[in-house]
C-alpha positions, 0 to 999 in steps of 0.5 A, spaced: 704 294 549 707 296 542 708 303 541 706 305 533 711 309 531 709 315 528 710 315 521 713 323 518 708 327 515 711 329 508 710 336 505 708 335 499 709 340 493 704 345 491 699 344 486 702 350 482 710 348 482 708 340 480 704 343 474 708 348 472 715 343 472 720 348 473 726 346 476 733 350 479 735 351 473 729 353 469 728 358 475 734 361 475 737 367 470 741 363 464 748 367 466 747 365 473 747 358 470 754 358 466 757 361 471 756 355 476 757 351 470 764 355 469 766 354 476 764 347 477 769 346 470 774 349 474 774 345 480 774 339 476 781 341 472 783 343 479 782 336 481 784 333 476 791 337 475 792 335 482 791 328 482 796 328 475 802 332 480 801 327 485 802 322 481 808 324 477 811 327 485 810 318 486 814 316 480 820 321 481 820 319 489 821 311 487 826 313 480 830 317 485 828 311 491 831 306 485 836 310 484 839 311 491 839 304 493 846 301 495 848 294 491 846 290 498 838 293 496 839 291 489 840 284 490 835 283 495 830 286 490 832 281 485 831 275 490 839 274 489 841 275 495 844 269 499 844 266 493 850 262 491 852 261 484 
């Protein structure tokens, strides 16, 4: 025997808000809305300024990396080590 699946009973809206197409922000107060505008500007520069401090952290680690290298590192580096000339 095969079971029939059940199929999920969806709830459907009211006639009354399909009709009137309100959404979250028609329904919420207009300062309501700026500040959540404000606060999602905000965590974006956050981020983006993070990312930015990373990146920049990444570059002064490899210059300071580079720059601590002995001579022996260097050559092998350039592919000249083992090399005669």
């Amino acid at each position: 025997m095969v079971k029939k699946k059940k199929q999920a009973v969806r709830k459907q809206p009211e006639k009354s808000q399909l009709e009137s197409g309100t959404t979250l922000s028609d329904q919420l107060q207009g300062d309501v809305l700026e500040k959540l505008k404000l606060a999602k500007k905000q965590l974006l520069d956050a981020e983006r300024e993070k990312e930015e401090e990373r990146l920049a952290k990444a570059e002064f680690d490899r210059k300071q990396k580079e720059k601590n290298k002995s001579f022996a590192e260097l050559l092998d580096d350039y592919g000249m080590s083992g090399k005669k000339y």
